[in-house]
C-alpha positions as CSV (number, residue, x, y, z in Angstrom):
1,X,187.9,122.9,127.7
2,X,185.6,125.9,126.5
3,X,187.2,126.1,123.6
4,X,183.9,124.1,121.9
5,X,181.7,127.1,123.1
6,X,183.9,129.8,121.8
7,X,183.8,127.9,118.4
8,X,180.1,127.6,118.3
9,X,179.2,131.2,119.0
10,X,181.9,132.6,116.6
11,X,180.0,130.4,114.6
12,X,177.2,131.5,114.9
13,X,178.2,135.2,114.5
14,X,179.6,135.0,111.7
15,X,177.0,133.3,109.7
16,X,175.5,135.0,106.9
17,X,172.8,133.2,106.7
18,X,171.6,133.1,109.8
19,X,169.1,136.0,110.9
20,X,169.5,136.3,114.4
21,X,170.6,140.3,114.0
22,X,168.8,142.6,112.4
23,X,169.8,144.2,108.8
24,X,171.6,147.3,110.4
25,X,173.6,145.7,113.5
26,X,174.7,143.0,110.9
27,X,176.2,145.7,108.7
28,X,177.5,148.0,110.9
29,X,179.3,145.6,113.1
30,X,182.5,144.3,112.9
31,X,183.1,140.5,111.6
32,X,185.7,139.7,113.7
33,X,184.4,139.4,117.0
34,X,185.7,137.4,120.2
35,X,184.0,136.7,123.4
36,X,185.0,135.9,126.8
37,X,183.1,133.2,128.2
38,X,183.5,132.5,132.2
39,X,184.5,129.7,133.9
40,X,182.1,127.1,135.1
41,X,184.6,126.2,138.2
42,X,183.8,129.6,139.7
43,X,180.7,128.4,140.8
44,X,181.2,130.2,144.2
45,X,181.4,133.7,142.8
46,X,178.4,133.7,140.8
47,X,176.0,134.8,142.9
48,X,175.2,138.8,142.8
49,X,176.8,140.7,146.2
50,X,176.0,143.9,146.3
51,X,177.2,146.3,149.2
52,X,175.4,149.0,150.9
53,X,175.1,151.4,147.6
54,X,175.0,148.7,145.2
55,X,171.9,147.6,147.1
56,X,170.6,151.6,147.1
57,X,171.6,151.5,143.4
58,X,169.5,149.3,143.0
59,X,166.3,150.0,144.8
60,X,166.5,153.2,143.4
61,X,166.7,151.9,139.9
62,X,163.8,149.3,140.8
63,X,162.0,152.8,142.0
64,X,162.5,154.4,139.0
65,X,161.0,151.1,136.6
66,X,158.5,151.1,139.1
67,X,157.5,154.7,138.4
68,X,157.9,154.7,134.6
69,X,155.8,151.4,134.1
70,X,153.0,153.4,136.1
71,X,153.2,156.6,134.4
72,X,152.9,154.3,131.2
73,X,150.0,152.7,132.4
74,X,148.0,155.7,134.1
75,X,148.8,157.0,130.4
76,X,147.6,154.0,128.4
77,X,144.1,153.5,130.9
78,X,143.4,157.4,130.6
79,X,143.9,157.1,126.6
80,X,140.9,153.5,127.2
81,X,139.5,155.8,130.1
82,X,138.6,158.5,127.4
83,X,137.8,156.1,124.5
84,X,135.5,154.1,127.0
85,X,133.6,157.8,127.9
86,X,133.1,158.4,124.3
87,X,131.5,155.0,123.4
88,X,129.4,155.7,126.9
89,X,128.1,159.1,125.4
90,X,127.6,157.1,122.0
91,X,125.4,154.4,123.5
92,X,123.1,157.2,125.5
93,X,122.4,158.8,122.1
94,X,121.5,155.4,120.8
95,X,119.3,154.3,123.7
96,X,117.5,157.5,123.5
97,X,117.2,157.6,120.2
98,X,116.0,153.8,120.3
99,X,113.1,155.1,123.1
100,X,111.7,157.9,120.9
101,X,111.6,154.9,117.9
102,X,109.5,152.8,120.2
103,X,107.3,155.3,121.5
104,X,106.6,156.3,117.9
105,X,106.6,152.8,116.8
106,X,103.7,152.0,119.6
107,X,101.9,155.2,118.5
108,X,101.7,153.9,114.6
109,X,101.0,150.5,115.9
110,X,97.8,152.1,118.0
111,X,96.7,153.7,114.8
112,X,97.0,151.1,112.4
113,X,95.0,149.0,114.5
114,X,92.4,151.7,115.2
């Protein structure tokens, strides 16, 4: 019965000329290869039960994503934190800058005209 599924992914393992693995895996894997592919009819048994430490297991391992992705982000906004601060600094040289122009600029302008 599943026998058409089996067939198809062998298939499509085996194919040289389809890319779907990179260079390396392609190379260093074996051809033959066989899967085990479940029965639809165990519908019943599909659903995930977990018992008291799978569920610990995994809220600790949900901690521990949790924990890494902020550490990654608190990383990547102090790397745009700092990169921000020096474009600040940047922009107060220019804006002074750009006041002593104008003063200087209105001073010429006064004289020319005088």
């Amino acid at each position: 019965m599943h026998r058409p599924i089996f067939k198809h992914l062998s298939a499509l393992r085996n194919a040289e000329n389809l890319e779907w693995t990179c260079e390396d895996c392609r190379k260093e894997s074996p051809h033959r290869k066989s899967f085990i592919i479940p029965e639809d009819d165990d519908d019943d048994t599909d659903g995930i039960q977990l018992g008291e430490s799978g569920s610990a297991a995994m809220s600790k391992l949900l901690r521990d994503i949790s924990l890494e992705v902020r550490k990654a982000v608190k990383m990547e906004l102090a790397s745009v934190n700092e990169s921000l601060s020096s474009w600040c600094i940047k922009m107060d040289t220019i804006n002074a800058t750009l006041e002593i122009l104008t003063e200087k600029l209105s001073r010429y302008t006064v004289l020319v005209t005088y």
